[in-house]
C-alpha positions in Angstrom: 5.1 -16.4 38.3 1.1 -17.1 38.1 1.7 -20.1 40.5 4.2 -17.8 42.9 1.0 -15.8 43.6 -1.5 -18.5 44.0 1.0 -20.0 46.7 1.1 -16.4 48.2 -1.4 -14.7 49.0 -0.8 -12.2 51.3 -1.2 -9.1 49.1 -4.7 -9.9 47.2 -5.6 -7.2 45.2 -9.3 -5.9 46.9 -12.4 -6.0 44.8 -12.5 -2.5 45.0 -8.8 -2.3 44.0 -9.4 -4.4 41.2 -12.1 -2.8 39.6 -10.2 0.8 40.1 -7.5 -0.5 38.0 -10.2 -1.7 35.1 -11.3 1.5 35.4 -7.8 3.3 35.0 -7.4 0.7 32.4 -10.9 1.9 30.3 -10.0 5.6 30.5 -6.5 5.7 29.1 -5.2 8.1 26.9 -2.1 8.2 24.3 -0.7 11.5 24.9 -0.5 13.2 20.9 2.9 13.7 20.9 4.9 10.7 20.3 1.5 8.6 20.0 2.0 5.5 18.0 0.5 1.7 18.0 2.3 -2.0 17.3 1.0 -5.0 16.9 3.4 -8.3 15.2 0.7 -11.6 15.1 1.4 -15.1 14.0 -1.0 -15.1 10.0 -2.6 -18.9 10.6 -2.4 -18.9 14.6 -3.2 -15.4 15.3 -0.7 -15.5 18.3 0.3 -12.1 19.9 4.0 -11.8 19.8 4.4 -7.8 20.2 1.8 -5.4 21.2 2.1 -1.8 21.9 -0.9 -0.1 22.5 -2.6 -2.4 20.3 -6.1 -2.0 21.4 -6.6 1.8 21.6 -8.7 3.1 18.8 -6.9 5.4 15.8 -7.6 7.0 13.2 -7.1 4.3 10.1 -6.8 6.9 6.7 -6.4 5.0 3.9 -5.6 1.1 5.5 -9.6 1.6 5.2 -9.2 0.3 1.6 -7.8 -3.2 3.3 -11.4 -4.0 4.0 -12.9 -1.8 0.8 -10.7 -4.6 -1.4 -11.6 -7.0 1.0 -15.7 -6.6 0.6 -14.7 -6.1 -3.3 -12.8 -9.0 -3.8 -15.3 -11.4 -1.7 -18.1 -10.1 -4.1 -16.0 -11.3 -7.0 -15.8 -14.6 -5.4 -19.8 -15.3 -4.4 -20.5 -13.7 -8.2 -22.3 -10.4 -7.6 -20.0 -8.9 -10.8 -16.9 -10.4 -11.8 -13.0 -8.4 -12.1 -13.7 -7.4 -16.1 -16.9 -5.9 -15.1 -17.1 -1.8 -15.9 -17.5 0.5 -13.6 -18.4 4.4 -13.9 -16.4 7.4 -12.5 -19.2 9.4 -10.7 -18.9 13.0 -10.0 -19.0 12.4 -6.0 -15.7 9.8 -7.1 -14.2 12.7 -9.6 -14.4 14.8 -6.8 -12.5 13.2 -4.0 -9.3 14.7 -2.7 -6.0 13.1 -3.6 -4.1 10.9 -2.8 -6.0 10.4 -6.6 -5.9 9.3 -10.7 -8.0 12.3 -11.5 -10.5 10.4 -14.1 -13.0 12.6 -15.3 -16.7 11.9 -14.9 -17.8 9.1 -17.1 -14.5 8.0 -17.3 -15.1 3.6 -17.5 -12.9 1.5 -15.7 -12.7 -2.1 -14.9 -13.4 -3.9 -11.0 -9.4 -4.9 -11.8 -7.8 -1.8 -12.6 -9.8 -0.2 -10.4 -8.5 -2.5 -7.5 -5.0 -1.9 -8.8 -5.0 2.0 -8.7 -6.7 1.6 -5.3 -4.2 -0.6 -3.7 -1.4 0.6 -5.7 -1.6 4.6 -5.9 -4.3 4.2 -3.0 -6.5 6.7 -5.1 -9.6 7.6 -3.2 -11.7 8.3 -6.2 -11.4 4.8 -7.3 -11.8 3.3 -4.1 -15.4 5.2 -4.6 -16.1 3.6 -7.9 -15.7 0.6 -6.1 -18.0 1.2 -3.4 -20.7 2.6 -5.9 -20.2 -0.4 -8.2 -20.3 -3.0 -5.5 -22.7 -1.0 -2.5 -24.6 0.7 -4.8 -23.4 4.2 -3.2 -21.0 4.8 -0.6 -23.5 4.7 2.5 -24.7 1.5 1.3 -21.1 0.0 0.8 -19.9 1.3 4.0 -22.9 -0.4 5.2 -21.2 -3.8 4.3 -17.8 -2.6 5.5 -19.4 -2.4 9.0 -21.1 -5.9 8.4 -18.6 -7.5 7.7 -16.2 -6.2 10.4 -18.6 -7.2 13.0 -18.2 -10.7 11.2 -14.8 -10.5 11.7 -15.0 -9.8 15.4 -13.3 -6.1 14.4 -15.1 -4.6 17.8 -13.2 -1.7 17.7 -13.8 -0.5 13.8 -16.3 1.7 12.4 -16.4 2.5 8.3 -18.1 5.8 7.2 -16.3 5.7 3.6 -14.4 3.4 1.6 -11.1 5.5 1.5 -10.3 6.5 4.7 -10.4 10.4 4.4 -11.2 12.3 7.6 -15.0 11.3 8.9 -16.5 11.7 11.6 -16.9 8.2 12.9 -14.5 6.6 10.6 -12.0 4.5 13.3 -10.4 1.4 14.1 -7.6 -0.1 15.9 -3.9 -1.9 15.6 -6.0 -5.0 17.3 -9.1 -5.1 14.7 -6.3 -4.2 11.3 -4.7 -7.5 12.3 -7.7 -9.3 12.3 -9.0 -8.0 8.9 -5.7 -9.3 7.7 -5.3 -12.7 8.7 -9.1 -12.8 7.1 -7.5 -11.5 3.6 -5.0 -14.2 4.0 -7.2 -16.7 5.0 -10.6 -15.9 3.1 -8.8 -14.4 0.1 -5.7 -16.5 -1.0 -6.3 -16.3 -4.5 -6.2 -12.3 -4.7 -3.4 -12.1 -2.8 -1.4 -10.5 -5.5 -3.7 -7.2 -5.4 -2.1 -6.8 -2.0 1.7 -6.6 -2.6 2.0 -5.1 -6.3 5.0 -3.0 -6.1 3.6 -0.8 -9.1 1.6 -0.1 -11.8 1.7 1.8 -15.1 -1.0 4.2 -16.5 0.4 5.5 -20.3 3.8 7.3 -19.1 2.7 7.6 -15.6 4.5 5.0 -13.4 3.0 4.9 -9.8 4.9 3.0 -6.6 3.8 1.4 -4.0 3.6 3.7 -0.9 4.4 0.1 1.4 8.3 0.5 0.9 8.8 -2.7 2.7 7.9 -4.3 -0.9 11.0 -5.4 -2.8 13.4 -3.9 0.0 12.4 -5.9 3.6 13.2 -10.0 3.0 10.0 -11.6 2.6 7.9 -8.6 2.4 4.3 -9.9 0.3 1.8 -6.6 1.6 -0.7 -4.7 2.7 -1.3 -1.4 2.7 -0.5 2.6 4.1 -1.9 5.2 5.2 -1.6 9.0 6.0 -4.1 11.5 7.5 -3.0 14.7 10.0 -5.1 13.5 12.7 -3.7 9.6 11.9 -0.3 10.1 11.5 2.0 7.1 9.1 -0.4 4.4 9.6 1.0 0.7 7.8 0.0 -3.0 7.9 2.5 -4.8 6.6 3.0 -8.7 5.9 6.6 -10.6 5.4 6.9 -14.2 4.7 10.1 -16.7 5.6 10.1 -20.3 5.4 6.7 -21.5 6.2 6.0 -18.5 8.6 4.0 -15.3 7.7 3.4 -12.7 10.1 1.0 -9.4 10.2 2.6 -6.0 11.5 0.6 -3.0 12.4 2.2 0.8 12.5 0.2 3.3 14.0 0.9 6.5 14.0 4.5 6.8 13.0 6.1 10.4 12.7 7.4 9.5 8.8 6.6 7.2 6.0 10.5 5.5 6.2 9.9 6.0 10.0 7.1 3.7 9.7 8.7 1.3 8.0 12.0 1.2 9.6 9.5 0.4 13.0 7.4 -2.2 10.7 10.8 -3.9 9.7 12.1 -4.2 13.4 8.6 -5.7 14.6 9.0 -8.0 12.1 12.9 -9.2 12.6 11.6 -9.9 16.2 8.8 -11.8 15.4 10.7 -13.9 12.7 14.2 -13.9 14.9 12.3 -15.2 18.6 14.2 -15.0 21.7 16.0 -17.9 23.5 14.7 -16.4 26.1 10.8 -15.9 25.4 9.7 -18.8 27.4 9.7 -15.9 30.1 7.8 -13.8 28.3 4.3 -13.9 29.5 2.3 -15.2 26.7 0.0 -12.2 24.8 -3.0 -14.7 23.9 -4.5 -14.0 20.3 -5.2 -11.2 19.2 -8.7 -11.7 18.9 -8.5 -12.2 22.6 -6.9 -8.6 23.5 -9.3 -6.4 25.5 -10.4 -3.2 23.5 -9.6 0.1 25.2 -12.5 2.2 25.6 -11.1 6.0 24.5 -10.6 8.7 21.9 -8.4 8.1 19.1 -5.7 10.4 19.6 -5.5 13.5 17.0 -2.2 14.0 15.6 -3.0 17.1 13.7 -0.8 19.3 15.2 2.3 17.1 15.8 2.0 16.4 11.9 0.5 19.1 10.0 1.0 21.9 12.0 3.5 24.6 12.1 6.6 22.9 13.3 6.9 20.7 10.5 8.9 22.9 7.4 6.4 22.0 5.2 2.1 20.5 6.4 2.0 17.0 4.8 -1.4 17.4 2.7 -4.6 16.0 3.9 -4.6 12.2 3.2 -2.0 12.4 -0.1 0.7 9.7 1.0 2.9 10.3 -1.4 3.9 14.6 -0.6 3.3 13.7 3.0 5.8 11.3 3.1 8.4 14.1 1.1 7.0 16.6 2.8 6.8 14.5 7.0 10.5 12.3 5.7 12.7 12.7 8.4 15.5 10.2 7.9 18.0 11.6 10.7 17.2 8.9 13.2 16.6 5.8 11.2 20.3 4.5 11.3 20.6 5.1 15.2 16.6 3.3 15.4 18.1 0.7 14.0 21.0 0.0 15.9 18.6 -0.3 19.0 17.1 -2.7 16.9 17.7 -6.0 15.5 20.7 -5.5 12.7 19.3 -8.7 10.4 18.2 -5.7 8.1 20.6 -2.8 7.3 18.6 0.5 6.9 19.7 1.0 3.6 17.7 -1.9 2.5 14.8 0.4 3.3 16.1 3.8 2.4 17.6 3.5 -0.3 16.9 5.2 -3.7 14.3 2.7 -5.7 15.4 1.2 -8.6 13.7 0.0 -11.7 10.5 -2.1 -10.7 8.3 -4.2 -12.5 5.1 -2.6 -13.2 1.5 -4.2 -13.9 -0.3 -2.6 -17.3 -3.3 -0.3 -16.1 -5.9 1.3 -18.2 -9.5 2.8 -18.6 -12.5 1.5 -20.6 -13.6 -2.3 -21.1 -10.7 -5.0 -20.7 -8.4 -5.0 -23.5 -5.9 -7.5 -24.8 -3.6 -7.8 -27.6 -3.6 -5.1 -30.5 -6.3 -3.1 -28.5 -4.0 -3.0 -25.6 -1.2 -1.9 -27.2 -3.4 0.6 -29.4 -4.6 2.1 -25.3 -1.7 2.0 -24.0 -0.2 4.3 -27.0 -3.0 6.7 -26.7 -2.6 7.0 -23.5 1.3 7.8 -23.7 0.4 10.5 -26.6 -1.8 12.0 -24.3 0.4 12.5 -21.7 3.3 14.0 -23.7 4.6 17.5 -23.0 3.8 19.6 -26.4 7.0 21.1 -27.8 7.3 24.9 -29.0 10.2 24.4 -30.8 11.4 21.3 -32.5 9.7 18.3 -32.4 10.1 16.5 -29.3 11.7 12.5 -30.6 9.5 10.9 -27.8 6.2 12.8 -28.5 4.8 9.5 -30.4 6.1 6.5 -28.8 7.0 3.7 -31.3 4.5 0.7 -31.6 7.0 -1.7 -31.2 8.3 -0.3 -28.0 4.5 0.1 -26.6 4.0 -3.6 -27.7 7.1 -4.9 -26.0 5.8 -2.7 -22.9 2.6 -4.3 -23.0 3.9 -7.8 -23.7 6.9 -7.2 -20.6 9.5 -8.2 -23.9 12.8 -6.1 -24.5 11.9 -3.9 -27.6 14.6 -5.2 -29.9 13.9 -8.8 -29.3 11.6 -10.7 -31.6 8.0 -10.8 -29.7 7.7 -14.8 -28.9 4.3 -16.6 -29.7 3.1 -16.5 -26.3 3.4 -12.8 -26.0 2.3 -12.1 -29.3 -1.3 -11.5 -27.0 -0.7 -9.4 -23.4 -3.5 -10.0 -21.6 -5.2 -7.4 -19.6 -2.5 -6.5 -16.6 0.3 -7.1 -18.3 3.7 -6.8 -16.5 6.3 -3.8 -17.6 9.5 -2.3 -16.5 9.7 1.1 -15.9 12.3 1.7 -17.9 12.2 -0.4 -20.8 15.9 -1.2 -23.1 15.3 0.9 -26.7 16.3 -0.7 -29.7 20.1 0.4 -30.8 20.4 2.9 -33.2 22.9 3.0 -35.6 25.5 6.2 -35.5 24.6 9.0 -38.1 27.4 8.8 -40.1 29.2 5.9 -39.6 33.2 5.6 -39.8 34.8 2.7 -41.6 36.8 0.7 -39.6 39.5 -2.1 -39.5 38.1 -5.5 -40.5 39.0 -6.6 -36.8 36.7 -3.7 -35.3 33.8 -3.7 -37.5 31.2 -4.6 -34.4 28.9 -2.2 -34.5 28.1 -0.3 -31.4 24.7 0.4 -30.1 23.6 4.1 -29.5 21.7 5.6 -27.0 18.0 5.6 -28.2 16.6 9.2 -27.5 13.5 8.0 -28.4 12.9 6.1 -25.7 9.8 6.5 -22.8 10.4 9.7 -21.1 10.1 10.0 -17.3 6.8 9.4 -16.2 4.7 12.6 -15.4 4.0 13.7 -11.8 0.2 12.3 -11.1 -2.6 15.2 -11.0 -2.7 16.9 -7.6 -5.7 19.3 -6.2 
């Protein structure tokens, strides 16, 4: 085609043509409604393979905390504190809005669990313990966000805060989020596994991963949502096959499974190719796209306002994606798409998950672990008026086993005899059989004893503090 027009030229585009087009070009807008960004790169290359609007600025919400781990994580590496060292919930961190753990002021908490609860839960208030531990205060941190974009070549990004909530200021761009990722992979291999946690576990408070993609889309190893009115679903997701890894950016999507049906088909392209793409103009790097100079579109009203049944709250992920879900469409999205992955891979009800260990005050292994983690489950148990509730103090064998990721009725091996800090549990552990209450003799040929059910064992996890 390019060598078609150099052999013809009898339609050259004017100078003053040309520069009217750069100039439509640098004044675009995203109409609101229906506004929405993708972006699918190559991870080690870098190479564009789908771009939608890639390069107009947005609103990023909480994806911010891609490059507040990012500046966290590379200060762990060069030694300016180290992933045990304590950090101190301030009252400017108590007192951010949720999406949230709810620590009170004073409250101690590791760089490490801090990280986890950030990534994890995407709590804003830790992701400003960070910031204070590492930056000194949030200015100063957002400080070496912005430096360290510019080192990155994000052109497009600004940081005013280390969470994401609404700022003036505060913006980036589907172009500049792949960028910062493919410098996680490359400049952060050895943390990856902050990135794709599919859970973690605070006393009887078990927390999922927003990224549904994790443990449902084949290959799926991060990154990280987001959700702000003004943003919309925002997600970068990564998915690994073979010895291919590839970066997809959702901007903007109407739902939290709407965004990740859209992440998954972006992704089945990009892994799946075309027999056909040698025809496909090539898309360059993504380094190389051209930023758009315009306003981030504000999705306020097409998210928050009153046509949805019920306003998604400011920045909390987890009710706006209950409160935004629309799941109407996604069968019929998919069948437009690729059919490698069936929709209920990604909508259907989760099931048990492994869960990392997650706690306040200094690092804690072994016996004090165990000791935490029991406190911690006391704590959060309902109080009964009447009888005694059976789970209202959790045994200390089923807490160890918890701790140590061993079934409760098993005999604790050597190795696990010590959890160390970030210890791996299910969320819903076996209990130890119980014998019936009044056992009824039986023929010699039956006399296997059956198992009961355990009533004692962990109650559902309470619902995490909301403001």
């Amino acid at each position: 085609m390019q060598l078609f027009f150099l052999r013809h030229r009898r339609f050259p585009l004017t100078r003053i043509a040309f520069a009217a087009v750069v100039v439509l070009l640098a004044g675009a807008r995203i109409s609101p409604a229906g506004a929405e960004a993708m972006l699918v790169v190559e991870a080690d290359t870098g190479k564009v393979l789908h771009a939608e609007n890639a390069t107009y600025p947005w609103y990023p919400a909480s994806v911010t905390k891609l490059m507040t781990a990012y500046v966290t994580l590379k200060a762990v590496k060069d030694g300016r504190l180290t992933l045990d060292s304590l950090l101190t919930v301030s009252p400017a961190a108590a007192s951010q809005a949720p999406s949230k753990m709810g620590f009170k002021a004073g409250t101690t908490v590791t760089v490490e669990n801090a990280l986890q609860m950030t990534m994890v839960k995407s709590a804003n208030d830790m992701a400003v313990v960070l910031a204070e531990g590492v930056g000194g205060s949030i200015d100063g941190f957002s400080a070496e966000m912005n430096k360290n974009a510019q080192r990155l070549g994000m052109t497009q990004t600004n940081y005013v805060n280390p969470n994401g909530l609404p700022a003036d200021g505060q913006v980036t761009s589907a172009r500049d989020l792949a960028i910062l990722a493919r410098a996680i992979i490359r400049d952060l291999p050895e943390y990856d596994q902050y990135f794709h946690t599919p859970a973690i576990k605070f006393g009887r408070r078990l927390m999922r991963n927003y990224n549904s993609l994790i443990g449902r889309y084949p290959g799926a190893d991060g990154m990280k949502t987001g959700f702000i009115c003004a943003s919309g679903f925002n997600l970068v997701a990564t998915a690994t096959r073979g010895n291919k890894r590839l970066i997809a950016v959702v901007l903007g999507a109407q739902s939290g499974p709407i965004r990740a049906v859209k992440a998954a088909q972006i992704l089945e392209r990009g892994f799946g190719g075309s027999g056909l793409s040698w025809l496909k103009p090539s898309l360059g790097t993504v380094e190389a796209l051209a930023p758009i100079d315009a306003a981030p579109p504000n999705l306020r009203d097409d998210m928050c306002g009153p046509k949805r049944k019920r306003p998604g709250p400011e920045s909390d992920d987890d009710n706006a994606v209950a409160a935004n879900g629309n799941n109407d469409n996604l069968v019929s999205m998919f069948a437009a798409g690729p059919a490698a992955v069936k929709p209920s891979q990604l909508l259907q009800p989760p099931g048990p998950v492994q869960a990392v260990i997650v706690y306040t005050g200094p690092k804690k292994t072994g016996a004090a672990l165990v000791a935490a983690v029991a406190a911690e489950e006391l704590k959060q148990t309902p109080k009964s008026r009447g009888k005694k509730s059976r789970a209202a103090k959790p045994k200390p064998q089923s807490v160890a086993a918890a701790v140590a990721g061993t079934k409760p009725d098993a005999k604790p091996k050597p190795a696990a005899a010590k959890p160390s800090a970030g210890a791996i549990a299910t969320d819903k552990p076996k209990s130890a059989a119980k014998p019936a209450d009044k056992p009824k003799p039986k023929p010699a040929a039956n006399n296997a004893a059956k198992g009961g059910k355990d009533k004692s064992s962990e109650a559902k996890p309470a619902a995490a503090p909301r403001s």
